[in-house]
Z-matrix of the N, CA and C atoms (Angstrom, degrees):
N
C 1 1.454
C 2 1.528 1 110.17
N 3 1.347 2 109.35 1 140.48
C 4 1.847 3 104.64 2 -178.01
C 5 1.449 4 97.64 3 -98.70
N 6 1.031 5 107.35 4 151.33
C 7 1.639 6 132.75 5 178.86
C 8 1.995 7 106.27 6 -50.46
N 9 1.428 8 108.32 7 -30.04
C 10 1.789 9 89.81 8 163.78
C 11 1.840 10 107.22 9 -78.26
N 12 1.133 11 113.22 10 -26.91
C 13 1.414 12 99.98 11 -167.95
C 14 1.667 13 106.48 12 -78.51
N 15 1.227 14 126.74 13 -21.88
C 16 1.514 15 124.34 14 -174.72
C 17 1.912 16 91.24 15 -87.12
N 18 0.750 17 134.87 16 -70.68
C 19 1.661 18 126.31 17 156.22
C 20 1.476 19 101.58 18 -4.40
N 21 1.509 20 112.50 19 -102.87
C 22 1.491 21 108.06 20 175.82
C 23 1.460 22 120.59 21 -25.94
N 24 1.398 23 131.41 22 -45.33
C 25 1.763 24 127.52 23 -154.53
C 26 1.803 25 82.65 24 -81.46
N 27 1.291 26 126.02 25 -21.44
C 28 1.380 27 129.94 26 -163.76
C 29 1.395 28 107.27 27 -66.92
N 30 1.916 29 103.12 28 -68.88
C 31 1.138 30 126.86 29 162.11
C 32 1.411 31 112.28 30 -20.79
N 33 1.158 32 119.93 31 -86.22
C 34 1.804 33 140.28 32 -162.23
C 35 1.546 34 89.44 33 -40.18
N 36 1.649 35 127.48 34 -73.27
C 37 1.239 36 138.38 35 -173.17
C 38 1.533 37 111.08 36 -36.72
N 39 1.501 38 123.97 37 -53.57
C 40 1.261 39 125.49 38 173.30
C 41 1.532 40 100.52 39 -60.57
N 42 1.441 41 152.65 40 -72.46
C 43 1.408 42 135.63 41 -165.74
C 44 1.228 43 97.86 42 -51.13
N 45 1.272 44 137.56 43 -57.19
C 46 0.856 45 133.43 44 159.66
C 47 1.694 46 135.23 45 30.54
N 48 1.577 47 88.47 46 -103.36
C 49 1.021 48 134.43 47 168.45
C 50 2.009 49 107.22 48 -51.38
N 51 1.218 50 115.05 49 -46.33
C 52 1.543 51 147.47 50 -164.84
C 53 1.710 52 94.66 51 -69.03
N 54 1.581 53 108.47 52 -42.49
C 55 1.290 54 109.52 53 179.04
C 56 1.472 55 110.97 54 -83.14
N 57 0.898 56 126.55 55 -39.68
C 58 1.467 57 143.75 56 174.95
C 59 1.469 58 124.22 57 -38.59
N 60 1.705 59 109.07 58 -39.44
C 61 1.593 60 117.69 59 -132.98
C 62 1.657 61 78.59 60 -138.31
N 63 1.376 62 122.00 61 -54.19
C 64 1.513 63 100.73 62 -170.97
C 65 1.821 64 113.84 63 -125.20
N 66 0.868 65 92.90 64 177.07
C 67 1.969 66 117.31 65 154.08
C 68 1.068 67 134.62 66 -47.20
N 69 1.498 68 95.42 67 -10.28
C 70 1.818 69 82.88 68 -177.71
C 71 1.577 70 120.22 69 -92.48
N 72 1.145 71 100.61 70 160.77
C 73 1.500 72 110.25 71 -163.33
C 74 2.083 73 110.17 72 -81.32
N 75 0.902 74 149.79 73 141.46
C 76 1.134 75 168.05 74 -0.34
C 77 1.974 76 86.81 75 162.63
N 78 1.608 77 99.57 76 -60.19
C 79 1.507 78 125.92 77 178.12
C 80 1.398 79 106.76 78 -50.42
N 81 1.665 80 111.34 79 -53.93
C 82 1.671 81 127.21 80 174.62
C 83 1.415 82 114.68 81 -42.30
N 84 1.084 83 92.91 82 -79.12
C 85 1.584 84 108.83 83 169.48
C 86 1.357 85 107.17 84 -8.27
N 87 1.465 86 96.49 85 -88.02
C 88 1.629 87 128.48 86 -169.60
C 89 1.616 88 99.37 87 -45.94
N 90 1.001 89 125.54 88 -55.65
C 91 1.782 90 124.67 89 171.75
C 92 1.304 91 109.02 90 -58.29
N 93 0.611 92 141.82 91 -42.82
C 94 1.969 93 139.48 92 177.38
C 95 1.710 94 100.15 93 -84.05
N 96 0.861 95 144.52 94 0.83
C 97 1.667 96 136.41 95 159.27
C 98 1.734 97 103.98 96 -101.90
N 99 1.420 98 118.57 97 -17.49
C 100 1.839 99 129.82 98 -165.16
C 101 1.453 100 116.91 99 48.63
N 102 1.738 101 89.26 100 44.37
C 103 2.101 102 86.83 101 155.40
C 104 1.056 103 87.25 102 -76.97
N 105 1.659 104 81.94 103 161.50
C 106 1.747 105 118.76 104 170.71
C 107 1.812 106 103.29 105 -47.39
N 108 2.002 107 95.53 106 -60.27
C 109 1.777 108 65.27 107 -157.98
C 110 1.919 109 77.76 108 -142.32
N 111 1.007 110 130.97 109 -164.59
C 112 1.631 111 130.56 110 -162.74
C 113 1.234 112 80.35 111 -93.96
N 114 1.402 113 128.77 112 -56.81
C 115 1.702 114 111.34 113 -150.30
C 116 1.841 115 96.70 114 -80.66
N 117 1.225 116 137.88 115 11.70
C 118 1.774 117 144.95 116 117.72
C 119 1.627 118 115.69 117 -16.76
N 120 1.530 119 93.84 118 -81.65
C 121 0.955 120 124.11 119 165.01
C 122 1.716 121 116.74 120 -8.37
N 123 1.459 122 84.09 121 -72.67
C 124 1.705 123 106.99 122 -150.60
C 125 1.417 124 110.11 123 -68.31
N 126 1.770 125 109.03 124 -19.44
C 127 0.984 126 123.15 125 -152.54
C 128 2.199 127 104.16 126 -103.70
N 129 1.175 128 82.26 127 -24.66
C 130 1.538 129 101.10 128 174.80
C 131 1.635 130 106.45 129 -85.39
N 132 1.210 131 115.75 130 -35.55
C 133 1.668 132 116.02 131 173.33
C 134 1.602 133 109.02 132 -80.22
N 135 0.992 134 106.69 133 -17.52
C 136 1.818 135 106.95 134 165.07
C 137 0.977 136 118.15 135 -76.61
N 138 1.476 137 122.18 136 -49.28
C 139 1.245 138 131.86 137 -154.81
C 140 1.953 139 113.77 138 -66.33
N 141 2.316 140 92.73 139 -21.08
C 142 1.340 141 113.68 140 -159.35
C 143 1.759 142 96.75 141 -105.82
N 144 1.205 143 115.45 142 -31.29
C 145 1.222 144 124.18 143 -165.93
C 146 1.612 145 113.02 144 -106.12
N 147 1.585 146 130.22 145 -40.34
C 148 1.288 147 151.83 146 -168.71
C 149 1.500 148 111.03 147 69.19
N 150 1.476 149 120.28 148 15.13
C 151 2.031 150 118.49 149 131.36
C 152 1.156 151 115.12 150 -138.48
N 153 1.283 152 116.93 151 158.06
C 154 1.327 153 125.61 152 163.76
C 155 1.850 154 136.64 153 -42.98
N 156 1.165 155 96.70 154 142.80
C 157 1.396 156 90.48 155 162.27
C 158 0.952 157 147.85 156 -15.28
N 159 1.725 158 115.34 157 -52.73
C 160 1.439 159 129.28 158 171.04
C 161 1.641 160 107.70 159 -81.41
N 162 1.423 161 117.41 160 -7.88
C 163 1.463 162 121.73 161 -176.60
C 164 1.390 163 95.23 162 -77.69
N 165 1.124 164 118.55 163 -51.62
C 166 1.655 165 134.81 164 -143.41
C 167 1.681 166 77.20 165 -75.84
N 168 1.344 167 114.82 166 -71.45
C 169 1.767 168 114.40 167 -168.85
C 170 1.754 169 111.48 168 -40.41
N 171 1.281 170 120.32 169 -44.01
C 172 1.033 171 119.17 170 175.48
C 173 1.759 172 147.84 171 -57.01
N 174 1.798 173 71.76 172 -33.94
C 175 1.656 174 87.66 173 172.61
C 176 1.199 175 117.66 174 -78.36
């Protein structure tokens, strides 16, 4: 594994986790990791997971 992908598997696990455990909204998240913008975000947790944020919270 290269050192961006254990970063990334890190990353994903903390939102993760972020969706899991609290309240905060989608925007939050995304400001406490410093994407650019949530739909960033959403698109980088897809890309790692294959749904979104609000998918992942839902299930």
């Amino acid at each position: 594994m290269s050192p961006k992908e254990i970063i990334d598997r890190q990353i994903v696990m903390e939102i993760k986790r972020m969706l899991i455990s609290t309240d905060l909204s989608a925007k939050e998240i995304a400001d406490r990791f410093h994407f650019d913008s949530t739909s960033y975000m959403g698109r980088y947790f897809r890309r790692h997971t294959g749904m979104t944020p609000t998918e992942f919270r839902e299930q």
